[in-house]
C-alpha positions, -999 to +999 in steps of 0.1 A: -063+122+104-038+108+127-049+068+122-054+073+084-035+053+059-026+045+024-031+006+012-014-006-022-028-034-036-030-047-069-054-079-065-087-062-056-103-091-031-071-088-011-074-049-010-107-050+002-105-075+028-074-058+041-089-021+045-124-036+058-102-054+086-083-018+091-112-003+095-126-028+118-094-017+139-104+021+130-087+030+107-090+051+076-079+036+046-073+050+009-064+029-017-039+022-046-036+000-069+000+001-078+030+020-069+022+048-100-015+062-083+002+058-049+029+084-065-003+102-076-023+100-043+009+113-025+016+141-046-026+156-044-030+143-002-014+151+031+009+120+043-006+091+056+005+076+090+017+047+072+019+034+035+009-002+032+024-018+002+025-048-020+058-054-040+047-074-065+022-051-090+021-042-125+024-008-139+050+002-109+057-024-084+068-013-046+106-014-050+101+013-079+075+033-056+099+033-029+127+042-053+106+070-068+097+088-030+135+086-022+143+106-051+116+130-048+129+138-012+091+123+004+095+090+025+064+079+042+064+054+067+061+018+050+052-016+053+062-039+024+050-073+018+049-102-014+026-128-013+053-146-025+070-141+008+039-144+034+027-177+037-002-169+051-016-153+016-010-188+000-037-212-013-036-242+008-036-275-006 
């Protein structure tokens, strides 16, 4: 499917908020929740259109995900983001 993507997230309330406003845009989501069952998704599913993925995650965090599809020769399109980095993720005061 042309509009269908993969969404790595570790905090689960984020994930779902994020694919249920994808999908309200009509898209397909599939989710992750670190870099190591994005690896795994990868490997067993044709490319998504785009990978969306957190940096900061335990098990294998984004920079190592990216690392790991460079070596392996795959490179899906990305989109990287840190809630330490994107203020609008932040509590407010």
């Amino acid at each position: 499917m042309a509009n269908r993507l993969l969404l790595v997230e570790d905090d689960e309330t984020l994930r779902e908020s994020l694919r249920e406003t994808l999908e309200d845009y009509g898209f397909s989501v599939d989710e992750a929740e670190h870099g190591r069952a994005a690896l795994e998704y990868l490997r067993s599913h044709a490319s998504p259109c785009l990978v969306l993925l957190d940096l900061m995650m335990p098990v294998m965090n984004g920079w190592e995900f990216m690392a790991a599809c460079s070596s392996s020769g795959a490179s899906p399109s990305r989109a990287s983001s840190s809630r330490a980095l994107w203020p609008a993720t932040r509590p407010r005061a």
